[in-house]
LOFI-303785 format. One line per field, with one value per atom (N, C-alpha, C): residue in one letter; chain; x, y, z. Coordinates in steps of 0.001 Angstrom, whole numbers. Each point is the difference from the previous one (the first is absolute). Layout:
BEGIN
r A ...;
c A ...;
px X ...;
py Y ...;
pz Z ...;
This chain:
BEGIN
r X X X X X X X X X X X X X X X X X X X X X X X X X X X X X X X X X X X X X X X X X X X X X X X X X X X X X X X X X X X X X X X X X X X X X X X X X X X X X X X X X X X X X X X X X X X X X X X X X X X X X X X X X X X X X X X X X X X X X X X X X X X X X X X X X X X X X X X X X X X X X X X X X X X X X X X X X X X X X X X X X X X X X X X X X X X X X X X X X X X X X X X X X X X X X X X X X X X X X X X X X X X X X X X X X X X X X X X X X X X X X X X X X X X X X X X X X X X X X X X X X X X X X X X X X X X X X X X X X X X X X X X X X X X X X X X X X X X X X X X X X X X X X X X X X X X;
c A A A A A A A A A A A A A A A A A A A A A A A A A A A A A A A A A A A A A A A A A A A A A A A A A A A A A A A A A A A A A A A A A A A A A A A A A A A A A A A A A A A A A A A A A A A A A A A A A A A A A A A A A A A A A A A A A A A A A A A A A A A A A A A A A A A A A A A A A A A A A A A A A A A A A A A A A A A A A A A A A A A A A A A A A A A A A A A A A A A A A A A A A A A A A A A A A A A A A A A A A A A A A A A A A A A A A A A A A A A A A A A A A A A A A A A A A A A A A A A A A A A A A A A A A A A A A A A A A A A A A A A A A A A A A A A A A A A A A A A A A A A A A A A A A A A;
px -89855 -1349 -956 -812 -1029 -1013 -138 -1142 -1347 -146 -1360 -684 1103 -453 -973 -1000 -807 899 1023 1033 519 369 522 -952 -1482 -1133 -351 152 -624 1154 1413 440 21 106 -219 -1509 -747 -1620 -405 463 20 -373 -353 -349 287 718 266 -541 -1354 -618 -193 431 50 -1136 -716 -776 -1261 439 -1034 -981 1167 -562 -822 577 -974 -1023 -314 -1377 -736 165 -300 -1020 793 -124 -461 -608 -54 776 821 1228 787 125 1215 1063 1168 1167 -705 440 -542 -818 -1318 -680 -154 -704 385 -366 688 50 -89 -1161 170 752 622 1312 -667 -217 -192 285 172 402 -188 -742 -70 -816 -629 -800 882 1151 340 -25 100 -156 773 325 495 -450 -326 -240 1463 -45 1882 -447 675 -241 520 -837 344 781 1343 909 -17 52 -83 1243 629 1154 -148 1213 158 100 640 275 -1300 -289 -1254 435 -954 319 -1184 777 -662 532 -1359 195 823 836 1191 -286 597 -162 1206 995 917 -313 1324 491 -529 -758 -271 -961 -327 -951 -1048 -907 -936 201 683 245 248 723 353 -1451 -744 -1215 -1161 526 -720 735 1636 126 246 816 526 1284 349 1612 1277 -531 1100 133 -812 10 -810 681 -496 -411 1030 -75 -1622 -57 -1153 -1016 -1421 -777 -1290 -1094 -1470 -435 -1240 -585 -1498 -798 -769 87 -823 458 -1154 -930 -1048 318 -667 -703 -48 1224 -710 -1228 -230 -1789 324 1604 259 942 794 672 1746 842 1467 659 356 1016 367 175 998 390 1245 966 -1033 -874 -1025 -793 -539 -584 611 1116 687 566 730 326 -1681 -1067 -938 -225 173 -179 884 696 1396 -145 -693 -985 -326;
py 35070 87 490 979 409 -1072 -686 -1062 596 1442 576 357 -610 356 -1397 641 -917 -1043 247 -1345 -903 524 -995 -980 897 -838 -978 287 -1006 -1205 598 -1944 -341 594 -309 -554 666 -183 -1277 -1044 -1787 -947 -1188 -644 -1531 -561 -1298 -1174 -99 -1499 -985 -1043 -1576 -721 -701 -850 311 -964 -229 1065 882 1371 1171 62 743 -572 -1759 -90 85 -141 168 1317 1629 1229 55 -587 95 564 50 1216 -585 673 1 473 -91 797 1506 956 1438 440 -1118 735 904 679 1259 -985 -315 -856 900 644 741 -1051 880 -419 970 -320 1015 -1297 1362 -502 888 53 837 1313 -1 1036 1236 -616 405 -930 419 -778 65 -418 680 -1410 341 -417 -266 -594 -972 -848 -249 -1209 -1345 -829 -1487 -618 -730 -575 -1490 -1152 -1045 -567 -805 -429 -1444 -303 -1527 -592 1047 -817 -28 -994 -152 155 794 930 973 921 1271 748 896 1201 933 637 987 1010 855 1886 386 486 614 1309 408 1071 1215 593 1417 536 1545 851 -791 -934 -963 -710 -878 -891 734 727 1021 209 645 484 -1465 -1009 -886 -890 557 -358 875 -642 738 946 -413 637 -585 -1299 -893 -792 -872 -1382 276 88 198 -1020 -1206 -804 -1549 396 -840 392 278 437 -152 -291 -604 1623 -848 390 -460 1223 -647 164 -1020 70 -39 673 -186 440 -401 514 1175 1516 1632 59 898 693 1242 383 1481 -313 1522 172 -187 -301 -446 1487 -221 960 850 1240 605 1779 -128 1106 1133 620 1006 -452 -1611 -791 253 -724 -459 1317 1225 1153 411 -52 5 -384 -1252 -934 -117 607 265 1499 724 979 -95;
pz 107123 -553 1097 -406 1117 199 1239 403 220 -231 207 -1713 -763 -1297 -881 -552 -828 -655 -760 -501 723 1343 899 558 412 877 -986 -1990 -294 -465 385 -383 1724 1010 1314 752 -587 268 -838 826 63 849 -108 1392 -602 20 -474 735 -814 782 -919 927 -943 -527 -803 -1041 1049 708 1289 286 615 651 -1026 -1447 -1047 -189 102 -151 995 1160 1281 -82 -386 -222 -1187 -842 -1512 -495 -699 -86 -804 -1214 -871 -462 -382 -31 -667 326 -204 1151 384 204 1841 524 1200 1171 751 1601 870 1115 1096 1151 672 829 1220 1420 989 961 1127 1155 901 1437 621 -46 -1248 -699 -752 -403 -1219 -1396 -1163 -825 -1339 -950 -905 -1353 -1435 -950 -1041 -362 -621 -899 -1265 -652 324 -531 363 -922 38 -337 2 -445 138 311 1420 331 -125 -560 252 1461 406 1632 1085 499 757 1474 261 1360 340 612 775 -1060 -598 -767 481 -977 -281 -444 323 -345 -90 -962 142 858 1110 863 -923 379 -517 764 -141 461 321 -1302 712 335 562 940 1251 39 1334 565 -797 700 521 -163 464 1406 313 1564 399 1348 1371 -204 -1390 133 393 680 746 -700 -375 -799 -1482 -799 -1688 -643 512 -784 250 1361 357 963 -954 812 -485 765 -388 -702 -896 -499 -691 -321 -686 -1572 -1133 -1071 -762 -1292 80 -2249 -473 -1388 -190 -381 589 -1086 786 -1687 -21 1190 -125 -1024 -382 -1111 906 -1061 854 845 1036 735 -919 -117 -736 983 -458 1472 90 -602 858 738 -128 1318 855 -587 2010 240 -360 362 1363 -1028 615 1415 -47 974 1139 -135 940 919 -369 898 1067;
């Protein structure tokens, strides 16, 4: 499957945060979570997880663009309500410039 394609970013373009953490963010399953780090950023929908923790991103293009390349699986961030519209592959193609 192409990961730069609109179908993939949108079952990939996810962020799984627990009870706590959506009300925290106001945020309900669907709705757009900005994700940045470092002064990149990327827009993903919010998922509601049972497991209570540190928010999750499945491995993909956006997640990539928010580390080092070394470590995928754990890395700070900030997490905020977006008012932008969700990631989609002519963004981040964009953004990868």
């Amino acid at each position: 499957e192409n990961v730069f394609s609109d179908e993939f970013l949108e079952k990939a373009g996810i962020i799984r945060l627990d009870k706590s953490t959506m009300k925290q963010l106001s945020v309900k399953a669907g709705d757009g979570v900005s994700v940045s780090r470092g002064g990149v950023g990327v827009v993903v929908r919010a998922e509601e997880s049972e497991d209570v923790g540190s928010p999750a991103m499945p491995k993909s293009p956006l997640s990539l663009m928010l580390t080092d390349g070394r470590d995928t699986r754990h890395f700070s961030a900030t997490l905020k309500k977006a008012t932008e519209p969700m990631t989609t592959s002519e963004t981040l193609i964009e953004g990868m410039r």
